[in-house]
N, C-alpha and C positions, 0 to 999 in steps of 0.2 A: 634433334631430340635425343638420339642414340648417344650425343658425345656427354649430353648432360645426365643421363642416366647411367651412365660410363662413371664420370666425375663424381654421382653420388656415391657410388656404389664406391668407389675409391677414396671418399672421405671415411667412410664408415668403416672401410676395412682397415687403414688408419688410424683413426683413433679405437677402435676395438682392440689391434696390438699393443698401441702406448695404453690402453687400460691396462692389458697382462702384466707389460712388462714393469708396469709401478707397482703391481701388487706381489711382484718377485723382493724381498727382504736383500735390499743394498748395503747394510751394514752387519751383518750377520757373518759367523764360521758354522759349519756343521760337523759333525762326527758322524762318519760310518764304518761300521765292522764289518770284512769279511766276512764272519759268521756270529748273528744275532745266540747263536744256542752252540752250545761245547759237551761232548759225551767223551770221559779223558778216565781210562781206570788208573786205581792207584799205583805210581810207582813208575810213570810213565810222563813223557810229556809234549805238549803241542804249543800251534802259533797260532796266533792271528791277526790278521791286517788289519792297521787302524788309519783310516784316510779323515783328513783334514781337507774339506771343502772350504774355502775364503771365498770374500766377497771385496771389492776393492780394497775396503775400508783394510782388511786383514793382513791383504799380500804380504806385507814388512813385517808382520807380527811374530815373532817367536812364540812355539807354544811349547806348554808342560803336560806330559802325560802324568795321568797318578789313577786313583779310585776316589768316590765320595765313600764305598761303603770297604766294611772291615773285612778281609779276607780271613775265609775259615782256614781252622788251624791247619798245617800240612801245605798250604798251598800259596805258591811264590810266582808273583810276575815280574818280570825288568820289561821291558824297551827300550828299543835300539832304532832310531834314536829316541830318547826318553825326554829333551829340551833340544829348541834352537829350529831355526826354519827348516821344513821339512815338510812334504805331502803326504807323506805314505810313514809308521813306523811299524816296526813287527813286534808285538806282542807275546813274550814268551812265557808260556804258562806252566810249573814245572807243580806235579802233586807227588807229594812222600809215598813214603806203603803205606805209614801209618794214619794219613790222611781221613777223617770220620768219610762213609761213603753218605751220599745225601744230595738234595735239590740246593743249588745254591743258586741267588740272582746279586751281581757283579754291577755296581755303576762305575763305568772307566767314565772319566772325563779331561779335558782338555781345555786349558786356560789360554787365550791370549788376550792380553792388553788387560789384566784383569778383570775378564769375563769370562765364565766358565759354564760349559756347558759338556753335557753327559751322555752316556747311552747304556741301554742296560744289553748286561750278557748272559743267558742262564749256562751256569755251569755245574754238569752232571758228572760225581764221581762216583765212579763203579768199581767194585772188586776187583783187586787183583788177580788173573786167574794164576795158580803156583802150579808145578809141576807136578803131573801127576807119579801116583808109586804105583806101578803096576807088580803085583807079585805072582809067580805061577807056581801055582804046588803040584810039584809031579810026583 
């Protein structure tokens, strides 16, 4: 009686994993950002890690990094690498002086096989702090 209540108890656990594991997205890539939110004042600059998750269907697939949305004036990305197989690429975010300061939100996205999907970044530019003039009147 113990070996059949064993048995059931090991069908069900069974098939409760092969449910999981079908409801896991087998054709799929994902985007994730080292850092969902950027605080960069003007005149200065930062990185961030952009990883490419795949799914078998993906492993061969070259991708392209780029934006769906239009970068405010003053502020330039590259990555490195920016096309071609790769996991990981660095994200270099570089803002002017002259950069407007303000809330911005950033769709980077990432093509392969011609399918593209995105991720948002909020990116916060803040004043540049300038030097200060200290004067002493004696």
């Amino acid at each position: 009686m113990k070996n059949l209540y064993m048995f059931i108890l090991l069908f069900f656990v069974a098939v409760a994993t092969e449910t999981f594991a079908q409801t896991a997205p087998r054709t799929e890539f994902a985007i994730q950002l080292s850092k969902n939110a950027l605080e960069v004042k003007a005149g200065t600059t930062t990185e961030l890690n952009v990883n490419i998750h795949r799914s078998k269907t993906y492993t061969k697939s070259k991708a392209k990094l780029g934006f769906s949305s239009q970068l405010p004036e003053g502020v330039s990305v590259t990555f490195e690498p920016a096309e071609g197989m790769f996991e990981t690429s660095v994200a270099t975010i570089k803002v002017a002086e002259n950069a407007k300061v303000g809330n911005y939100q950033l769709i980077l996205n990432a093509e392969l096989n011609n399918k593209v999907k995105g991720s948002i970044v909020k990116l916060v530019i803040t004043e540049a702090k300038g030097n200060a003039v200290v004067s002493l009147n004696e």
